[in-house]
N, C-alpha and C positions, 0 to 999 in steps of 0.2 A: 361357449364351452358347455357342453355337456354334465349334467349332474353326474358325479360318482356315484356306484353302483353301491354300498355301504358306506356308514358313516364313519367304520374306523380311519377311513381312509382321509376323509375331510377332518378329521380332528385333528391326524397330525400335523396339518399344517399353520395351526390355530397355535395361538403361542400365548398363553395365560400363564397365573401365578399357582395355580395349583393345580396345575399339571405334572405329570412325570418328566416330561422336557421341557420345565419352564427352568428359564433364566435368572437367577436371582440376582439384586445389583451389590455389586462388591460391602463388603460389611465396612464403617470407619474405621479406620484403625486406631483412630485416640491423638490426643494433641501429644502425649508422651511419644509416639513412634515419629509424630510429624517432627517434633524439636530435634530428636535425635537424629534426625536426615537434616545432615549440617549445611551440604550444598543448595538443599532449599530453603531452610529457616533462617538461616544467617543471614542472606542477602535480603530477604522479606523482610526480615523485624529491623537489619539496620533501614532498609530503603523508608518503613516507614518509621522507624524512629528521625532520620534527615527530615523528612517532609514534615513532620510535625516541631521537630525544634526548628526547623528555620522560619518555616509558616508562623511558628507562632512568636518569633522574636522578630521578622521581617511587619507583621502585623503592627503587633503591640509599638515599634518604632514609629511607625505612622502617623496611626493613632496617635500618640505621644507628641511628635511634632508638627501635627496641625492643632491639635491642642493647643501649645506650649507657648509655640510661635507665634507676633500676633502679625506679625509680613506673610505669612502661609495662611492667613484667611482670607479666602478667595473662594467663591464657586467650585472652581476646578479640584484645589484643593479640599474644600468639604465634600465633594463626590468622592476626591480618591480618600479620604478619609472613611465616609460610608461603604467604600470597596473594602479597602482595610479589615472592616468591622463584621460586611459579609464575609469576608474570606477568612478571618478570623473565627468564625462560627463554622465556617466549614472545614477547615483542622481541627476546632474541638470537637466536633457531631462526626464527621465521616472517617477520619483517618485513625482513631481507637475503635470505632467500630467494625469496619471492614478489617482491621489486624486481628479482633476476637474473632469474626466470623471465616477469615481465613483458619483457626486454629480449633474451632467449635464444631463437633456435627451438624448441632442444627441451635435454634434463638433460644439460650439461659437466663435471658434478662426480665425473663417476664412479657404481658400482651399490653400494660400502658406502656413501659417504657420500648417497645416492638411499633407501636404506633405512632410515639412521641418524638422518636427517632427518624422516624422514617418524615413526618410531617415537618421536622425544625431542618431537614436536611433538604427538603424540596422547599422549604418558604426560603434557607438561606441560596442554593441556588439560583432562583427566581428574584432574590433581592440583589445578587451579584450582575445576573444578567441586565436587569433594568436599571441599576448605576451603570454599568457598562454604555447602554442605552441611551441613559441623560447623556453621559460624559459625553459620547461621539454626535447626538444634537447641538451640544452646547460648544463645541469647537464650531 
């Protein structure tokens, strides 16, 4: 292609922030307008209200009966108890977090707990995965 013969002509096709025809991205509109659009916030906040009461009484039940029990001590059992324990970390770390940041424009919580979060939710991950791991060696 050929250079154009002026530069007005090459600008307009440049598409920047502070140009006359630049695009801006939509403004938030605020967790007030989100709540009030009931077909989307109703089914979010119950879905994750579900996932975290059952995750975290399906847990704690576990937990509780390889504790308790002493015929449920067994390998197997203390794996799916340390699953338990993972997964149990991962409904208190991930599933209030992700329900504030679905309603937040952008991270309120501060840069330790921005890091601290984001690290306890990758090591619990990683601990789910690798009892996953033993459990299906050890069958």
């Amino acid at each position: 292609m050929a250079a154009p013969d002026n530069f007005e002509s090459a600008e307009k096709n440049v598409s920047n922030s502070t140009g006359p025809n630049a695009t801006l991205p939509e403004p938030y509109v605020g967790a007030a307008a989100i709540l009030e659009n009931l077909p989307v916030s109703v089914p979010t906040i119950l879905t994750y209200a579900v996932c975290f009461l059952l995750g975290t009484v399906g847990n704690v039940l576990v937990i509780f009966s390889v504790a308790r029990f002493r015929r449920l001590r067994s390998t197997t059992n203390y794996l799916l108890g340390n699953l338990a324990t993972a997964d149990l970390l991962i409904v208190a770390l991930c599933v209030p977090v992700k329900a504030a940041e679905f309603f937040l424009p952008s991270w309120q919580l501060g840069g330790f707990l921005c890091k601290a979060t984001a690290l306890l939710q990758f090591l619990s991950v990683i601990c789910s995965v690798l009892t996953l791991t033993c459990i299906s060696i050890e069958r």
